[in-house]
C-alpha positions in Angstrom: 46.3 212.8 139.3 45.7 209.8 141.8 44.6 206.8 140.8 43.7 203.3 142.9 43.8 199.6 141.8 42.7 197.0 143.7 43.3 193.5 142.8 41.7 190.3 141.8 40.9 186.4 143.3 40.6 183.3 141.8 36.7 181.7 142.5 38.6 178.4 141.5 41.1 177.5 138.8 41.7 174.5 136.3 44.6 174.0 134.5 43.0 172.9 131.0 46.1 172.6 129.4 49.9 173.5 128.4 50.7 175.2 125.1 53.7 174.3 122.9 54.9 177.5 123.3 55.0 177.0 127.2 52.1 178.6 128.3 49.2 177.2 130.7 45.9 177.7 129.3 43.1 177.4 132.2 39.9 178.4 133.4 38.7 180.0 136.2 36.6 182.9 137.7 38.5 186.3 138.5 36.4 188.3 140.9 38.1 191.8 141.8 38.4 193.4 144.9 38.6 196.6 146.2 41.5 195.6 148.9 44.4 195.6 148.9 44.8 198.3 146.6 47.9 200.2 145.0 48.1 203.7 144.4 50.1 205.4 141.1 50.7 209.6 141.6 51.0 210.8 137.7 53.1 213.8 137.3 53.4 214.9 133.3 56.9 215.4 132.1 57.8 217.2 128.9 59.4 214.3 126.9 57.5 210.9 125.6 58.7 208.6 128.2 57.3 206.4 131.4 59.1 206.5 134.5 58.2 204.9 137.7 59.5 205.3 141.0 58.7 203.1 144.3 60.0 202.3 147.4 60.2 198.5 146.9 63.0 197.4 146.0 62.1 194.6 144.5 60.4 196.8 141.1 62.4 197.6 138.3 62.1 201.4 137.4 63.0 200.6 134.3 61.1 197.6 133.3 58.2 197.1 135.0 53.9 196.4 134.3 53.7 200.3 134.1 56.5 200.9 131.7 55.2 198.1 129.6 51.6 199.7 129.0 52.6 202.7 128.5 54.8 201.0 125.0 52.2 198.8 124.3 49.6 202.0 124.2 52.0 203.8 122.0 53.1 200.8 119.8 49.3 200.0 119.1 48.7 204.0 118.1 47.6 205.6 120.9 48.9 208.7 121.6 49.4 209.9 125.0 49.0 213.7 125.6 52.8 213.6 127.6 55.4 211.7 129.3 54.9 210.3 132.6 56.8 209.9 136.1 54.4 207.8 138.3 54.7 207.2 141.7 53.9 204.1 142.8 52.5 203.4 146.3 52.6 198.9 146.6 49.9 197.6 149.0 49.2 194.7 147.1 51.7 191.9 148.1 53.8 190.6 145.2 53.9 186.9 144.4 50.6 186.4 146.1 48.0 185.4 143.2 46.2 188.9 143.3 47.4 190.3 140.1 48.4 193.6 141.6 50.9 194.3 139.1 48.0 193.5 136.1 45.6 196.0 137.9 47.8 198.5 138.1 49.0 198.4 134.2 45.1 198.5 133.5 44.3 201.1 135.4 47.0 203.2 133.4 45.7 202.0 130.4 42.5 203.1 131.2 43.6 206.6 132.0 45.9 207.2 128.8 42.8 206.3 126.8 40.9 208.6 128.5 43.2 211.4 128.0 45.0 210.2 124.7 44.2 212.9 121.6 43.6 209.9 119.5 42.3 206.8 121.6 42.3 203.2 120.8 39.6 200.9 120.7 38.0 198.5 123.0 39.7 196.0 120.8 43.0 197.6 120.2 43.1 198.4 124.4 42.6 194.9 125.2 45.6 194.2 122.7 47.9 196.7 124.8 46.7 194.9 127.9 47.2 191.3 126.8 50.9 192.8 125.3 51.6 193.6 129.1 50.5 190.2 130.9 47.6 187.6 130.8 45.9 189.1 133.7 45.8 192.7 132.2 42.9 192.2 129.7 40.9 191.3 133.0 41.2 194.3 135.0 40.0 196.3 132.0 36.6 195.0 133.3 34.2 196.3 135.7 33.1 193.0 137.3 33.6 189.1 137.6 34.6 187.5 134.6 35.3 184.3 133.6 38.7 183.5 132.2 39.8 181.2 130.3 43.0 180.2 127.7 46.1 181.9 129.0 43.8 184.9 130.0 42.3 186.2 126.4 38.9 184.9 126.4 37.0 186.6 129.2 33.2 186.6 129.4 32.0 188.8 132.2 29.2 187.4 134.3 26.9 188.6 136.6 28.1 186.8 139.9 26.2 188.4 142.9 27.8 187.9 145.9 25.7 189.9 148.2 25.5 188.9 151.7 29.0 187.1 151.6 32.0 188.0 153.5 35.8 187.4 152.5 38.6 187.0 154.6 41.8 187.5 152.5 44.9 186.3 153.7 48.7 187.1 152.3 51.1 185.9 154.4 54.7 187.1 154.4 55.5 185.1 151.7 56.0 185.6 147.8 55.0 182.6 145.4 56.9 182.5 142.0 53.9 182.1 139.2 57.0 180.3 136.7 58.1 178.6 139.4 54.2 176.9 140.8 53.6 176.3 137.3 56.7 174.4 136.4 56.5 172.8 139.5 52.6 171.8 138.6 53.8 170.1 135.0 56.5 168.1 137.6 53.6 167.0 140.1 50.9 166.4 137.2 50.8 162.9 137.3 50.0 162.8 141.0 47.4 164.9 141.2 44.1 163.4 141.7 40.5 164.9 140.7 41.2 167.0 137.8 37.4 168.1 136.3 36.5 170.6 135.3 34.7 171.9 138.0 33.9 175.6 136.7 30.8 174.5 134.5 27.4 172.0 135.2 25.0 171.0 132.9 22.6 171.0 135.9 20.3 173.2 137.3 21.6 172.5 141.0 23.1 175.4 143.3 25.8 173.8 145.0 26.5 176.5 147.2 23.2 178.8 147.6 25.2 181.5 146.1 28.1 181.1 143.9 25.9 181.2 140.3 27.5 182.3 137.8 24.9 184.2 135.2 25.7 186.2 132.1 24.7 190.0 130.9 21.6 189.1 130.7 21.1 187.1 134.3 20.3 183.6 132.4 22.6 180.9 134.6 25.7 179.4 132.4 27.4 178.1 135.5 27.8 176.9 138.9 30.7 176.8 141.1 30.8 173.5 142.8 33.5 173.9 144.2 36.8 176.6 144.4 39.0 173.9 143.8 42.7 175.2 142.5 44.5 173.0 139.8 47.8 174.7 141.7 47.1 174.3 145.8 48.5 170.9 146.1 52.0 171.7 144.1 52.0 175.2 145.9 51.3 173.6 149.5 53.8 170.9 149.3 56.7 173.5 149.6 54.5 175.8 151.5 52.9 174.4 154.4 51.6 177.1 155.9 49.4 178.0 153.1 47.5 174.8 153.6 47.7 175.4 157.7 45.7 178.8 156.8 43.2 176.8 154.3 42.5 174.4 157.1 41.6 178.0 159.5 39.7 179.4 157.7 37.7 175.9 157.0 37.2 175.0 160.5 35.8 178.3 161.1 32.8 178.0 158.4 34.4 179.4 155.5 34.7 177.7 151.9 38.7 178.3 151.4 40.8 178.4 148.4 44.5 179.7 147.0 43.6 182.2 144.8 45.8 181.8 141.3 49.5 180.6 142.2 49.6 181.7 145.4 50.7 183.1 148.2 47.0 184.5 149.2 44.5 182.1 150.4 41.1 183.4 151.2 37.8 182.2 152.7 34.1 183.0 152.1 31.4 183.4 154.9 27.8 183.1 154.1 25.3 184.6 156.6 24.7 180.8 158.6 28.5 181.4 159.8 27.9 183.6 163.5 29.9 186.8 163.4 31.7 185.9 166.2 32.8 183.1 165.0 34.2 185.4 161.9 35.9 187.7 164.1 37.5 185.0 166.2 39.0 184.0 163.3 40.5 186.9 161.7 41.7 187.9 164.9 43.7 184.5 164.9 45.2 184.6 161.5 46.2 188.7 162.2 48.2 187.2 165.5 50.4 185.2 162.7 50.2 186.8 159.4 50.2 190.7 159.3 47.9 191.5 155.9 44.6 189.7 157.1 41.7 192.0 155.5 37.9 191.1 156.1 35.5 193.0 153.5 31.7 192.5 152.2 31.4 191.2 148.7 29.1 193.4 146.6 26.2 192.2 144.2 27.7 194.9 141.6 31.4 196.2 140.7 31.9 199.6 139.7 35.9 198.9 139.7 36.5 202.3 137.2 35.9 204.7 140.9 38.3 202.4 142.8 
């Protein structure tokens, strides 16, 4: 069995808060994308155990997002119908802010529930998930949701982004998610403009497309702007994030950091020439080697990724 996991972007993110436990509690919009994407090669094995091989050396075989869901499925009562050795293939950049290693863990999840003799519930799944990391729940989705506390409460929304292009940058750098936050609490009292910028009383469409709507299409939300709480803590040490920001910008794109970083991406509406699009993701693949351009869809069907 093959299976594919894409990954995820931040449309915006407010820190809201820090919990006494350490935690940041925010809220944001995830979107999920199609590319990058990981693959994970299940082979069964006889005994009840999870093993994971890859090439990076930077993943734990041992103790890794995979190995973690496949406890937390068990510890909750699900019962897989055998062991595991998965083989995992990493596209996704680590320490980018795409939640590669969340998509992957609930896109296992997803398949041992499929194939468990005794499966758990909606609820009891999106325990497992939030057991593995704060992203996880997320990815359990099929479409843009917005996120909020330290990842549990997610309402999905009908964002249609038809007719929009993104250019998603990860450059050859990996952006500790401890480390931006700490580093966030340090620069806290410096940083200027913190609204919450995710929700408007108004009827106005800032952006002639970013609306965010829920099951049932009625507006909750616009997206003023993609502001990220993080970008100025994150870009002080890493310049070059802010240098690709500032690219993307001048070329017609709104531009934003998406979670802690590394990844900065930009959005194209259909007044920006495609030439000009091009020209610009043609520059940013001269410097930065994982430049991917992609359509945004007006519905998710992230399951068949």
């Amino acid at each position: 069995m093959l299976l594919r996991s894409g990954c995820k972007i931040n449309l915006g993110l407010t820190v809201t808060g820090r919990r006494d436990d350490g935690y940041h509690e925010l809220d944001s919009l995830f979107v999920p994308l199609p590319l990058p994407a990981d693959t994970l090669a299940l082979r069964a094995l006889d005994e009840n155990v999870c093993r994971v091989r890859c090439a990076r050396a930077d993943i734990d075989p041992e103790r890794n997002t995979l190995t973690r869901a496949y406890a937390a499925f068990r510890e909750l009562g699900g019962a897989p119908p055998h062991g595991l050795e998965i083989t995992l293939t990493k596209r996704v950049p680590s320490g980018a802010g795409l939640g590669g290693g969340s998509a992957n863990a609930a896109a296992l999840l997803r398949w041992l529930n499929a194939h468990a003799a005794a499966p758990l519930t909606r609820e009891a799944l999106a325990a497992a998930a939030l057991r593995v990391g704060a992203d996880v729940p997320f990815f359990l989705h099929d479409g843009p949701c917005r996120v909020r506390g330290i990842g549990e409460k997610i309402t999905p929304c009908a964002l249609d982004l038809s007719g929009l292009r993104l250019a998603l940058v990860c450059p050859d750098v990996a952006v500790s998610t401890p480390w931006a936050y700490a580093r966030y609490d340090a620069l806290r009292e410096n940083i200027k403009n913190q609204k919450k910028l995710l929700t408007s009383n108004g009827d106005e469409d800032y952006t002639g497309h970013l609306i965010v709507r829920d099951e049932k299409h009625k507006k909750i939300a616009s997206i003023p702007s993609l502001y990220n709480s993080l970008e100025e803590a994150v870009f002080d040490a890493y310049p070059q994030l802010a240098t690709i920001k500032r690219q993307l910008q001048d070329a017609g794109a709104r531009a934003a950091m998406s979670g802690s970083g590394s990844s900065v991406f930009g959005i194209f509406d259909g007044t920006c020439p495609e030439k000009e699009v091009l020209a610009c993701v043609a520059a940013l693949r001269k410097r930065w080697s994982r430049v991917f351009l992609q359509s945004l869809p007006s519905r998710w069907d992230v399951a068949k990724w």
